[in-house]
Legacy VTK file of the C-alpha trace (Angstrom):
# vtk DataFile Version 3.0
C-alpha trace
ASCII
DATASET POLYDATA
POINTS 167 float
5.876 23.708 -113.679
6.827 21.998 -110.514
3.709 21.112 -108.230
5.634 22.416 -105.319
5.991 25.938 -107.592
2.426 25.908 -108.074
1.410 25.168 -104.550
3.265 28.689 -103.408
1.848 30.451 -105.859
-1.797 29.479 -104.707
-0.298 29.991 -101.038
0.730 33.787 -102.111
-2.158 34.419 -104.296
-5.143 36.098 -102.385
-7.754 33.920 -102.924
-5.954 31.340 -101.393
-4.134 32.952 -98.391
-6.392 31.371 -95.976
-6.303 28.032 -96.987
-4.398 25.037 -94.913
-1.727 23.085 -96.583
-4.005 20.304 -96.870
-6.930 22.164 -98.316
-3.963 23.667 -100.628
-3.217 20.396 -101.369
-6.896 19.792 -102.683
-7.095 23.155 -105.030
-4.182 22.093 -106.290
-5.934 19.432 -107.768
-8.198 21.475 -109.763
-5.327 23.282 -111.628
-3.747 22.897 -114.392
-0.873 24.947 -116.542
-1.303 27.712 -119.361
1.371 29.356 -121.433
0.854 32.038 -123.768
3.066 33.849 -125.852
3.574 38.170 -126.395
-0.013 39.100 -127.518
-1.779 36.083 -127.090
-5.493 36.495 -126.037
-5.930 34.161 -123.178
-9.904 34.772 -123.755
-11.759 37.794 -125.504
-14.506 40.125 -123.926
-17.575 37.992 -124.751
-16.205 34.571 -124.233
-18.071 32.279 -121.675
-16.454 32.440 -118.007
-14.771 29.268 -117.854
-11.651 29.310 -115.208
-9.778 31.541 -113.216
-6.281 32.394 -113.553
-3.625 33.195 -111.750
-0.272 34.667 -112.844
3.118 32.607 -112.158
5.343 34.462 -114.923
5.009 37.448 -116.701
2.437 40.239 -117.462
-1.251 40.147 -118.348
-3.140 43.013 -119.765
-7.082 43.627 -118.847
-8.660 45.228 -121.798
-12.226 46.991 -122.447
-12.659 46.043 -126.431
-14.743 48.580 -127.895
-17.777 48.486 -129.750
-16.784 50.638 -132.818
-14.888 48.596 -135.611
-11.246 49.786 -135.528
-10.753 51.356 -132.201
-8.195 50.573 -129.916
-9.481 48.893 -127.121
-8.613 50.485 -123.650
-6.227 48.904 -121.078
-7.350 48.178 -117.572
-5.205 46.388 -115.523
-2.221 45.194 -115.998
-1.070 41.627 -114.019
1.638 40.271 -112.492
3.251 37.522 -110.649
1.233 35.856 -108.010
-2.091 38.156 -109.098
-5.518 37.080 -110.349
-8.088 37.271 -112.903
-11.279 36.151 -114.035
-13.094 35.259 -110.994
-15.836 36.892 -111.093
-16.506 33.792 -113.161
-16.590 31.593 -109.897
-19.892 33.834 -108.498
-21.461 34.353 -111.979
-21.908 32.465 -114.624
-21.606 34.579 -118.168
-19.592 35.756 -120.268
-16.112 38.080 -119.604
-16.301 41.646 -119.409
-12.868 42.345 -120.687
-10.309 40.570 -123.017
-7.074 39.500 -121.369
-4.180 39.650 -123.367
-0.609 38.162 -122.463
1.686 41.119 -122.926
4.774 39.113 -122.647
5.516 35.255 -122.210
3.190 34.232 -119.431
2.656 30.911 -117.561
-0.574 30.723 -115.739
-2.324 28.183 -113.785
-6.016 27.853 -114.559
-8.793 26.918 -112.619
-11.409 25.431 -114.597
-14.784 26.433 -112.754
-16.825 23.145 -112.326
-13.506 21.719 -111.513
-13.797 24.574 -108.375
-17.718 24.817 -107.851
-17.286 20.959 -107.765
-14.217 20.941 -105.193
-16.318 24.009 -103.304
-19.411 21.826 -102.489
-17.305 18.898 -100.897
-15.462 21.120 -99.239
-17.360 23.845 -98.059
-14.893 25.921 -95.485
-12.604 25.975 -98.582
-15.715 27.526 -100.736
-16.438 29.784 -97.804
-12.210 31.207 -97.771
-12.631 31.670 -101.337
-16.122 33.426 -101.961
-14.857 35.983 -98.960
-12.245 36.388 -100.856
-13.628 37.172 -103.842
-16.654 39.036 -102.784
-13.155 41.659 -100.446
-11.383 42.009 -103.526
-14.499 43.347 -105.935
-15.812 45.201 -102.823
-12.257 47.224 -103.351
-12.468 47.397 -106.581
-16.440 48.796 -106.831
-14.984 51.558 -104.327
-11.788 52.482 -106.332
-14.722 52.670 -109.219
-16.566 54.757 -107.407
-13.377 57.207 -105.975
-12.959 57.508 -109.864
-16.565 58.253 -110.539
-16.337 60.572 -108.218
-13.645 62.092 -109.074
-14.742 62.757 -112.733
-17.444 64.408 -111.896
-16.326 66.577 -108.819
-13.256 67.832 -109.738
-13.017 71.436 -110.920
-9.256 72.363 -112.327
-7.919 75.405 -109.801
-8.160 78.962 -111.344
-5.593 80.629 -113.046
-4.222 83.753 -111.897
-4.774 84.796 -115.342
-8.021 83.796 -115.098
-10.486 86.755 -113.981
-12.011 86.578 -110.676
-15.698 87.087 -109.927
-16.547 90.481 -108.285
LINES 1 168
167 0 1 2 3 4 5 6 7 8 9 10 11 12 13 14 15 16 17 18 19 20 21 22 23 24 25 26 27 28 29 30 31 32 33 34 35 36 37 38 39 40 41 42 43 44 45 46 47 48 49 50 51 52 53 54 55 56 57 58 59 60 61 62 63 64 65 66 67 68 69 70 71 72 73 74 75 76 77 78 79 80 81 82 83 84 85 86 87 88 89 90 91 92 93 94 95 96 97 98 99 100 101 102 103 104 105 106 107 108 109 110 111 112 113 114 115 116 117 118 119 120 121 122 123 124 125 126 127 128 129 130 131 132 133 134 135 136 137 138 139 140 141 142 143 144 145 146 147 148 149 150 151 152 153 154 155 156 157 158 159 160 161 162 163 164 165 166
C-alpha cells in the first residue's frame, strides 16, 4: 500500500479527523499493513488487545462467539472502507470482546498499541484528538445499546382487530 494511500485513510477515518498533516505524518509511523483473506480471523473473542485497525479494502465482520460448543456465533457489525475496530484496546488493556472475521479480501492497517500509547505520551494533543475520539464513538454506541435495551423491553406488538378488546 502506498504511504500516501494510507495517510488518507487515517485522514478519513474518525479517530484521526482532527489530526494536522504533520501529526498525520507521525501516526503514520506507528502503522503498518494487514491482509487477510475470505474468512480469516483477524483475532478471536478472548485474544489480548493488541492494535487497532482500520479498514482500507473490503468487509470485516464483528462477531459475539458463543459459549455453547457448536453454536453459531452472532454477527455484530459489519465494516467497511475507511471504518474502525478494536480500540477499545487503546483505553483498556484486556482481552477482545468479539472475534473479527474478514468476510472478503481485506487490507487493513494496524496500529500496534505501545507503538500508539508510546507515540500518545510524546505527543500529547495527538493522544488528547484520539481518546475524544474514542471515548464520542463508544458514548454512541452505549446509547444505540441502550435504544435497543429499551426497546426490547418496552415494546408491546399493536392489537389485532381479531384480538378481543377489554370491556
Amino acid at each position: 500500500m502506498h504511504l500516501e494511500e494510507s495517510k488518507q485513510i487515517l485522514r478519513e477515518c474518525p479517530l484521526f479527523s482532527e489530526l494536522n498533516e504533520a501529526q498525520l505524518d507521525l501516526v503514520l509511523l506507528t502503522c503498518e499493513e494487514a491482509n487477510f483473506t475470505p474468512g480469516e480471523a483477524i483475532f478471536m473473542q478472548g485474544d489480548p488487545g493488541d492494535a487497532l485497525y482500520i479498514v482500507v479494502r473490503g468487509e470485516v465482520e464483528i462477531l459475539l462467539e458463543s459459549p455453547k460448543p457448536g453454536e453459531e456465533p452472532v454477527s455484530l457489525s459489519l465494516m467497511t472502507t475507511g471504518q474502525n475496530f478494536g480500540e477499545v484496546t487503546l483505553v483498556e488493556e484486556g482481552t477482545r470482546t468479539a472475534t473479527a472475521r474478514a468476510r472478503t479480501a481485506v487490507q487493513l492497517i494496524r496500529i500496534p498499541r505501545q507503538r500508539l500509547l508510546r507515540l500518545s505520551g510524546n505527543y500529547p494533543e495527538i493522544g488528547f484528538h484520539i481518546v475524544r475520539r474514542i471515548a464520542a464513538d463508544m458514548a454512541l454506541k452505549i446509547r444505540d445499546m441502550n435504544l435497543s435495551v429499551r426497546t426490547q423491553i418496552f415494546w408491546q406488538p399493536s392489537p389485532r382487530k381479531s384480538d378481543p378488546q377489554p370491556i
